[in-house]
N, C-alpha and C positions, 0 to 999 in steps of 0.2 A: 466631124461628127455633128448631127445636128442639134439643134437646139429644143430642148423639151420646151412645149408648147403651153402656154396656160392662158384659160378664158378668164375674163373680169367680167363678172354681170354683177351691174349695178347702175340704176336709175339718174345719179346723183353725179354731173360728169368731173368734179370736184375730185367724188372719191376715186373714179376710176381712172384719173391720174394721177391720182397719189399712189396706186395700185402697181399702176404702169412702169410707172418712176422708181419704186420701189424692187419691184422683178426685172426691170429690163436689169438694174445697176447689179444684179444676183449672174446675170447671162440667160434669162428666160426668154424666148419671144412671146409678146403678147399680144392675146388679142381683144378686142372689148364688145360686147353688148350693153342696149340701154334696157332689156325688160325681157324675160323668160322666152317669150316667144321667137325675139330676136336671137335670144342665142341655140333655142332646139334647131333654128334654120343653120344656123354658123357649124353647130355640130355634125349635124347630118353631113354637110358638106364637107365639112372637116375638122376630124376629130383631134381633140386638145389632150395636154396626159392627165389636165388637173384642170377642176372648174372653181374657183372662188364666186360661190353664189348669194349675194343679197336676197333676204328673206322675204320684204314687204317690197313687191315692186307691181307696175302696172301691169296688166295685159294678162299674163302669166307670172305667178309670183315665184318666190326659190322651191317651196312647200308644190306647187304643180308642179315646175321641172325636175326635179328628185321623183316624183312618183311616173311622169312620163318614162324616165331615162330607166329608172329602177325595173319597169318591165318589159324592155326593147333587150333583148338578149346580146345584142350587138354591143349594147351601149352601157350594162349595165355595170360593168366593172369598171368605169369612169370614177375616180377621187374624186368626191365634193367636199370642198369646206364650205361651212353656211357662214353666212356674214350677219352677226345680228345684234339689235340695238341695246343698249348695255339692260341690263336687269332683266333682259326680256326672257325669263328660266323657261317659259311656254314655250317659244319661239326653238328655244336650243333642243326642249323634247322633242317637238314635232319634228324638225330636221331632222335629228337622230334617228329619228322614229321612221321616216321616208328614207334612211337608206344614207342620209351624208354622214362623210368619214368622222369631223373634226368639223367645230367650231370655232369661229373669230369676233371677239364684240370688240363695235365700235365704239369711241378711238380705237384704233388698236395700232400698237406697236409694232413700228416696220422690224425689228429684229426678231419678238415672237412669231409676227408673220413668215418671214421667211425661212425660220425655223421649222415650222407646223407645214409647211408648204414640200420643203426636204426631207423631211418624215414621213408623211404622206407616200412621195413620189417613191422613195425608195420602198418604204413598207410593200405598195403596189406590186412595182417591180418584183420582188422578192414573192411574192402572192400568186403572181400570172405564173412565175418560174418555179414553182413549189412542183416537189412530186406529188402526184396527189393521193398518195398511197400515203407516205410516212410524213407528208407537211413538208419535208427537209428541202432547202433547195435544188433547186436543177443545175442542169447543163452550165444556162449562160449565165448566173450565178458565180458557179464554181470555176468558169471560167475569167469575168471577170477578178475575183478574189483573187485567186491565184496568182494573175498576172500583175495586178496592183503588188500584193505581197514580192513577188517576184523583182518589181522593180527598184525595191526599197533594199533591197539587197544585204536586208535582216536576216537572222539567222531562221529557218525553217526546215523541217522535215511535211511530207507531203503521204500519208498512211494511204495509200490503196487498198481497201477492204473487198474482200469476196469470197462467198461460201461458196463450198466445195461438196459436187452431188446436189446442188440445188434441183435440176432438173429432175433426176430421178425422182425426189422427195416429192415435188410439185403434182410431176404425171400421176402418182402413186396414192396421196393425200388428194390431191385439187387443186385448185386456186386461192378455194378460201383459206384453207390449212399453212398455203404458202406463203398467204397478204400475211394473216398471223405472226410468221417467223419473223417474215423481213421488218414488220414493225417491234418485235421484241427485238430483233437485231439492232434496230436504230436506237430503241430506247440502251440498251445496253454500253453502245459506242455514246451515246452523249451523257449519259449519268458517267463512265470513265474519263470524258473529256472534262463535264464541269468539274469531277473529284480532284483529277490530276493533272490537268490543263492549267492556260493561263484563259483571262477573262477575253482576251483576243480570239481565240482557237474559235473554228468554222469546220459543221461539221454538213456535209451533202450526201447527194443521194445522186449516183451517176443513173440509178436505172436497175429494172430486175436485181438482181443480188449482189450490185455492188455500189459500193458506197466511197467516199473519199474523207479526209481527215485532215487540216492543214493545223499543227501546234508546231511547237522549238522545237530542236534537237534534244535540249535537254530531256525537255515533257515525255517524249515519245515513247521513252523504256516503258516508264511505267504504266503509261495509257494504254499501249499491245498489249505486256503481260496478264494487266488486268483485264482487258476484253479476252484473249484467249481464254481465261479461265473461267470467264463468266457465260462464257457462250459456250465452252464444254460441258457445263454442269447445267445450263439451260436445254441446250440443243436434243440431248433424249427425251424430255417431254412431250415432244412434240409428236413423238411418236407411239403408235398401238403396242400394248404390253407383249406380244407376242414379238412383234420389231424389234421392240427394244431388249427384249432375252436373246433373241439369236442374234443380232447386234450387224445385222442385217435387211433389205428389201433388194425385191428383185424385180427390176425395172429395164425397160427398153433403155441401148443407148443412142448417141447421134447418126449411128449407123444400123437402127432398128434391130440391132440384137439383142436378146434377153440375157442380160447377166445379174450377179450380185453386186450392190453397192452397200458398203458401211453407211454408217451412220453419219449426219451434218458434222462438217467439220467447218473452221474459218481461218482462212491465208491473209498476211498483211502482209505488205512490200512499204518498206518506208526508203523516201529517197531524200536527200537531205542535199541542202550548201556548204556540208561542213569543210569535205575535201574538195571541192571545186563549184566554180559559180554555175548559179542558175539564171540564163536570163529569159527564157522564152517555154509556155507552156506546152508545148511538142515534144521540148527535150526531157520536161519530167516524165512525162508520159510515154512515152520512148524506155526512160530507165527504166519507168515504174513498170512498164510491159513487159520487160524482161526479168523484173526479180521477181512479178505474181509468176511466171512461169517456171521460176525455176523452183520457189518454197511453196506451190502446189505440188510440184513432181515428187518433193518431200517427204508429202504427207502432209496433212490437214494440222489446226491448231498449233499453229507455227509463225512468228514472224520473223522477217531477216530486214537489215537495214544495210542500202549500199552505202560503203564504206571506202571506194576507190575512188581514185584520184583523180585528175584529168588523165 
């Protein structure tokens, strides 16, 4: 896997071995600039995941290349920390102010350093990979999580969430009526997770109407039940009073025919390590594929958790 890349721009070639010394010993590659201009050329050429930027430097200072980088569409979601001299509270606005993530006054401490630099990165990451409907993470996200948890070979259940008749509702409402849902959806499943979760629990967003859920085994009864019931007593709002009395809409299906669909309903598939190991995220997803298909076939507001063995 490679190595995430971080620039050191700083005038002072003192600091920028101390800099060096300090991330390479973390596993960073680095790389160095003496002065803003030097490093928009380094950038261009090749982009870093994190920029550690001295404030007061020649040529181009940190305050120019934060405003350069900040409106290059390409470039603009680059992490800067600004690097600045103790007291200097001006100096930390105006960085702020241009667009840098996070600030570091010097001296500064190579363990807050490298701390702020981890937080940073990951924050990032977690930002690029967001859905940008409900904020919630994405894809490779949920997929790294998953797998890390997986490998710890802690106890976990894995909730697969997805409503049921989403598309009808969508065609029929809109788009915007449907963003609406799926953001009350989201907020639902994570006020359930923080209520009855643990402070671990990770809650995503695979896409369109389905979401994922990683808590214990334990946690899991209660987080379902309570999303069940919070999303049935939600889910008719959403809908026009005439809908909602015939408890009904009548929408095109996948095969353009016109039928009746009920009302939003929501299916959870929870698949667990209790009776047998989980090592790799294909085989949750595998089980979880086949319990959302069997406690949809059900009927909606429903969860089932597998429970079988090897």
């Amino acid at each position: 896997m490679a190595r995430e890349r971080v620039l050191v721009v700083d005038d002072e070639a003192d600091i920028r071995d101390v800099l060096r010394i300090t991330l390479e010993a973390e596993g960073y590659e680095v790389q160095e600039a003496r002065d803003g201009q030097e490093a928009l050329e380094l950038i261009r050429r090749s982009t870093p995941n994190l920029i550690l930027l001295d404030f007061m430097m020649p040529r181009v200072d940190g305050l120019g290349v934060c405003q350069v980088l900040k409106k290059d569409i390409l470039l603009q979601h680059l992490p800067i920390i600004m690097l600045t001299s103790k007291g200097e509270v001006l100096d930390k606005v105006k960085g702020l102010n241009a667009g840098a993530d996070d600030y570091v006054v010097k001296p500064f401490d190579p363990m807050e350093l490298t701390a702020r630099v981890r937080m940073i990165l990951r924050r990032t990451a977690r930002a690029l990979d967001a859905n940008p409907l409900t904020k919630l993470p994405g894809n490779v996200s949920i997929l790294e999580d998953l797998q890390a948890r997986l490998d710890t070979a802690k106890p976990i259940a894995v909730c697969y969430i997805d409503l049921d008749k989403f598309k009808a509702f969508n065609d029929t409402y809109g788009f915007e009526r449907g963003d609406d849902l799926l953001k009350a959806t989201a907020r639902i499943l994570l006020l359930a997770m923080r209520e009855l979760g643990t402070p671990e629990d990770f809650l995503g967003h695979i896409g369109g109407d389905d979401f994922v859920l990683f808590t214990t085994p334990a946690a899991a009864e209660g987080i379902c039940r309570k999303v069940v019931a919070e999303f049935a007593q939600a889910a008719p709002s959403f809908y026009a009073e005439a809908d909602r009395r015939r408890g009904f809409i009548e929408a095109k299906d996948r095969d353009g025919q016109v039928r009746r669909f009920t009302l939003l309903t929501i299916s959870i598939a929870v698949v667990t390590n209790d009776k047998r190991p989980l090592a790799h995220v294909a085989e949750v997803a595998q089980i979880g594929a086949e319990l959302k298909e069997w406690v949809k076939a059900q009927g909606g507001n429903r969860w089932v958790c597998d429970r079988r063995g090897e």
